[in-house]
N, C-alpha and C positions, 0 to 999 in steps of 0.2 A: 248194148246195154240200155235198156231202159229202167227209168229208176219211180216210172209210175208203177211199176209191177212187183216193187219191192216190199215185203213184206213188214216193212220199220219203219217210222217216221224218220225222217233226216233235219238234220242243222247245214247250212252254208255260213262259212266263214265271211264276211265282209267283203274283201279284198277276188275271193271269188264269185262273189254272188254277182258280181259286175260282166263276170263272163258268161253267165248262162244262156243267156240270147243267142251268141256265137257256137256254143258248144251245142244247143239246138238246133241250128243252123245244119252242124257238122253232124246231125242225126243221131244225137242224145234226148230223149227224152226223160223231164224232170220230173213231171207231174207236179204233188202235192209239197212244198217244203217248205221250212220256218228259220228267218235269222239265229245264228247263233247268240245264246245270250249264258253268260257265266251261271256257273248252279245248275241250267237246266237242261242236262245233258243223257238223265236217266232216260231207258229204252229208247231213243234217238242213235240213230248214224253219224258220224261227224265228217263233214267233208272240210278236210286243215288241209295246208300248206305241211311241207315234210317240215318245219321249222315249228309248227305249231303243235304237230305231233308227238316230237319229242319232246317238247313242255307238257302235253297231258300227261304224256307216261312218267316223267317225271314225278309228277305230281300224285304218281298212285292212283288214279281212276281208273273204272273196268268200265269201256265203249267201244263201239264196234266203229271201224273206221274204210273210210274209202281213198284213196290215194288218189291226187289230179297234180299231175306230173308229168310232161316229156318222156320221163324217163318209166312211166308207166306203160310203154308201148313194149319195152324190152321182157325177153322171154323169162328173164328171172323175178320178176318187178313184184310178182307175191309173193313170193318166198323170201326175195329180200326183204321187202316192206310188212310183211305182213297182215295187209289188208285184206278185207272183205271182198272192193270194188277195187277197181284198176279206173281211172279216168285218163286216157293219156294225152293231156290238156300243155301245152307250153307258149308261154305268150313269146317264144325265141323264131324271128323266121327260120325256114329252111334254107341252103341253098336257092332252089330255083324260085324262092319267094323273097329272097333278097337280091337276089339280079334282076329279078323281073320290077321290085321296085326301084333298084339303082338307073334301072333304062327308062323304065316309065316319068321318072323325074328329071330326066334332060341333064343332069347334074353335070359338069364339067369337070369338079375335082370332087371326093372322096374321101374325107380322111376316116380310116377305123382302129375304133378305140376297144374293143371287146373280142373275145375270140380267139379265131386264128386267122389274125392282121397280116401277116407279112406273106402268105399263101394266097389269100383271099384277095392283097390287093393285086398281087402278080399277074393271077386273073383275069382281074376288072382292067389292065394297063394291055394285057394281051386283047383284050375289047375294045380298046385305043381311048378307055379314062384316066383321067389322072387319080391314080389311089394313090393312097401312102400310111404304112403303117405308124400308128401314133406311139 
């Protein structure tokens, strides 16, 4: 997806306009696009958090939206979401991107507080760290 090829202008939310770099990185390109700013939402795209989304609709307004979500990767993610665009953007590691930082850090012990803790640390203790689910 590139979104220099899109035929609307777009809004970035705040909170994602900080990832853009990285989701460039990952070979998205943005092009042209403007901070979200309240009111000014006619003919613009909205790129929200799914928490921000449901506050627009809420709210009664008619905008076209794009979804940046992990869970945008999934084969239903339009249809459930209803979106325009798909981003499938998740600040969560993966597996092999949370082991690889667990070994990279030398860490000695592990405690996890998120997830699936008590599988996860089983795991890391079968890698001979000390985990332990919190």
């Amino acid at each position: 997806m590139c979104w220099a090829k899109l035929a609307f202008r777009w809004r970035c939310m705040g909170r994602l306009r900080a990832n853009i770099p990285s989701n460039e990185q990952a070979g998205y390109g943005f092009g042209e696009w403007e901070p979200y700013e309240v009111g000014r939402v006619k003919g613009c795209a909205l790129v929200v958090t799914p928490s921000m989304r449901n506050q627009l609709e809420a709210a009664g307004g008619k905008f076209r939206a794009a979804y940046v979500s992990g869970w945008a990767a999934l084969a239903n993610a339009r249809a459930r979401t209803g979106a325009e665009e798909l981003i499938p953007y998740s600040d969560h590691g993966d597996y092999r991107e949370l082991m690889t930082m667990i070994e990279n850090s030398g860490a000695r012990r592990v405690d996890l507080v998120r997830g699936y803790t008590t599988p996860f640390a089983r795991l890391l203790r079968q890698r001979g760290i000390d985990a332990r689910a919190a």
